[in-house]
N, C-alpha and C positions, 0 to 999 in steps of 0.2 A: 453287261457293262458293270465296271466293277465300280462306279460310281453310284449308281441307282442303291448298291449294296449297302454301301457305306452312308446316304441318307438314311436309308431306314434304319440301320441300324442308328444312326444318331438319334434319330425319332424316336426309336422305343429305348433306346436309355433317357431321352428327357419324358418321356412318357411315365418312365418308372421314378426318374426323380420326383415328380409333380406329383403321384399318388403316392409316393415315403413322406413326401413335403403336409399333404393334404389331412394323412393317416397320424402325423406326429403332432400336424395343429388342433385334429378334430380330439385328440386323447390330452395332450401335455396340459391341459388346464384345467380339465374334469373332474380331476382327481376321483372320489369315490362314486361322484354325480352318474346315477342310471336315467338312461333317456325313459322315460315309458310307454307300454307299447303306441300307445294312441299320437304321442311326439314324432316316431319313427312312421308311421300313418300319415301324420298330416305333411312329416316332410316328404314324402313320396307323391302326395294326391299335388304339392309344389311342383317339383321336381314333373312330373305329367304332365299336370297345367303349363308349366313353363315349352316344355317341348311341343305343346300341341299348337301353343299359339307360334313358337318361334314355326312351326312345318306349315302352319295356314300362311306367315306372312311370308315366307320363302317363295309358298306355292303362289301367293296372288302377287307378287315382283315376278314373276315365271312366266306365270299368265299375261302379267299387262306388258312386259316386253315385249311377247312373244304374237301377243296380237293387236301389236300396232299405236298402243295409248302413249308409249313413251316418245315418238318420234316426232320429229319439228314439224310446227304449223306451216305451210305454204299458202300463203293466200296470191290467190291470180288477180292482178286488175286487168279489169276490162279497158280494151284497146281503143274503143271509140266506143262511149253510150247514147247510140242511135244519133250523133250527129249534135245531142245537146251540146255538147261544150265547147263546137264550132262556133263561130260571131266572125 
């Protein structure tokens, strides 16, 4: 399908815009400013962090869909209780 083509291609030219976009704001005001190593460190142990909790909360929406916590309360009443609420 010659459509399916033409998405991805659109995807990976906005894919390329967004990282020229990203690589122009992370440099254009740095000027001679070096990150040092331990900066580049702790943005990566971020960057980790960040992903590990975003793949647990993913996984436990997955989970609780998938077994049953999400879905609507039905409560049954009882048809007759033993004849009490006869008179």
């Amino acid at each position: 399908m010659p459509g399916g083509w033409v998405a991805v291609f659109v995807l990976c030219l906005l894919l390329a815009g967004a990282v020229y976009v990203a690589y122009e704001g992370w440099t254009a005001h740095s000027g001679d400013v070096e990150l040092p190593g331990w900066g580049y460190a702790l943005l990566g142990v971020g960057v980790i962090f960040g992903l590990v909790i975003g793949c647990g909360l993913m996984a436990l929406a997955f989970y609780s869909s998938r077994s049953g916590h999400d879905e609507r309360t039905v409560f049954k009443q009882q048809e007759d209780r033993d004849g009490e609420d006869r008179h």
